[in-house]
C-alpha positions as CSV (number, residue, x, y, z in Angstrom):
1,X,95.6,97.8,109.5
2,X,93.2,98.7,112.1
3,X,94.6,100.0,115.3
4,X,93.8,98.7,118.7
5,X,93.5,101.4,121.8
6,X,94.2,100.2,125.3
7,X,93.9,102.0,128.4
8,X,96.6,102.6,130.8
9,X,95.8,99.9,133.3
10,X,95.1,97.4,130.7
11,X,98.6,98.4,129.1
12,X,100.7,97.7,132.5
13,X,99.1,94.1,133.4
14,X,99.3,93.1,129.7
15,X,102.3,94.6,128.4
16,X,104.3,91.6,127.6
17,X,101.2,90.7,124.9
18,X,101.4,93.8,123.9
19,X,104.8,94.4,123.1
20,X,104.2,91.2,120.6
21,X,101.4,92.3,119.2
22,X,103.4,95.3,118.2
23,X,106.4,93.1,117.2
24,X,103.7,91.2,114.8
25,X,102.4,94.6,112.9
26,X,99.7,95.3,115.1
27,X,99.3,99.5,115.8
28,X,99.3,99.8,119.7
29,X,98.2,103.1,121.5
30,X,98.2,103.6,124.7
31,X,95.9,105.9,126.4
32,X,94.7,107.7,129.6
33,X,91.2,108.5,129.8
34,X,90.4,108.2,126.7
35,X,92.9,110.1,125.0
36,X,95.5,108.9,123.0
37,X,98.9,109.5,125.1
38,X,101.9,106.8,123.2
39,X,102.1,104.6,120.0
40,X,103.5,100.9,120.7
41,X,106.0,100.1,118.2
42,X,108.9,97.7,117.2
43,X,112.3,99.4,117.2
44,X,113.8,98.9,113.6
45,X,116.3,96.7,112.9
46,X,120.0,98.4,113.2
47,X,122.2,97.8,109.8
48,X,125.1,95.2,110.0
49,X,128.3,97.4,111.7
50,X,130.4,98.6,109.2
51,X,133.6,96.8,108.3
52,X,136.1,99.0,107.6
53,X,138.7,97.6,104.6
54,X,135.7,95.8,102.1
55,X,136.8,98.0,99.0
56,X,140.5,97.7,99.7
57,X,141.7,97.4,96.3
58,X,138.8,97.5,94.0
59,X,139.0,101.6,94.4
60,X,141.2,103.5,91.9
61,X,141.2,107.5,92.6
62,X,143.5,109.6,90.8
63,X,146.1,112.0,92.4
64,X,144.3,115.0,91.7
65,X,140.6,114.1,91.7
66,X,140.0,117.0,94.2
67,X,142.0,119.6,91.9
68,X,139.9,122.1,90.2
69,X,140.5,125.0,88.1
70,X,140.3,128.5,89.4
71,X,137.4,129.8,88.2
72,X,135.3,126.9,89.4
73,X,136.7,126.9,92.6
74,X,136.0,130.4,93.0
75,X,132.6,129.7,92.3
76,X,132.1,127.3,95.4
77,X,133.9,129.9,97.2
78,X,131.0,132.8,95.9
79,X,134.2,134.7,95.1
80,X,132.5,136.3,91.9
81,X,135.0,138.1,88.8
């Protein structure tokens, strides 16, 4: 997609367009004589908030799933033999 360069003055008395020609795809930037100062573009959409309490139940995790044996551990560690 083919982007559209508007000058600073254009970009304050028609921002509102702007801003949904951005919304629709369209690759904004803003510039000041001539050169190429600020991209236009829609803010991503934020994830759902996270509700705590969904896997309540369906999770099984044995007593000692974070044991491990010595040698291994030592090895995280970079405690070497």
């Amino acid at each position: 997609m083919a982007e559209i360069v508007v000058n600073m003055h254009e970009a304050k008395t028609t921002l509102s367009r702007l801003v949904e020609r951005a919304r629709a795809g369209e690759i904004i930037v803003i510039a000041k004589a001539g050169e190429p100062l600020v991209k236009l573009v829609p803010v991503a959409n934020r994830a759902k908030p996270r509700v705590p309490g969904k896997w309540r139940g369906k999770v099984w995790m044995a007593e000692d799933f974070d044991r491990l044996p010595d040698d291994i551990l030592d090895a995280f560690e970079g405690k070497l033999p």
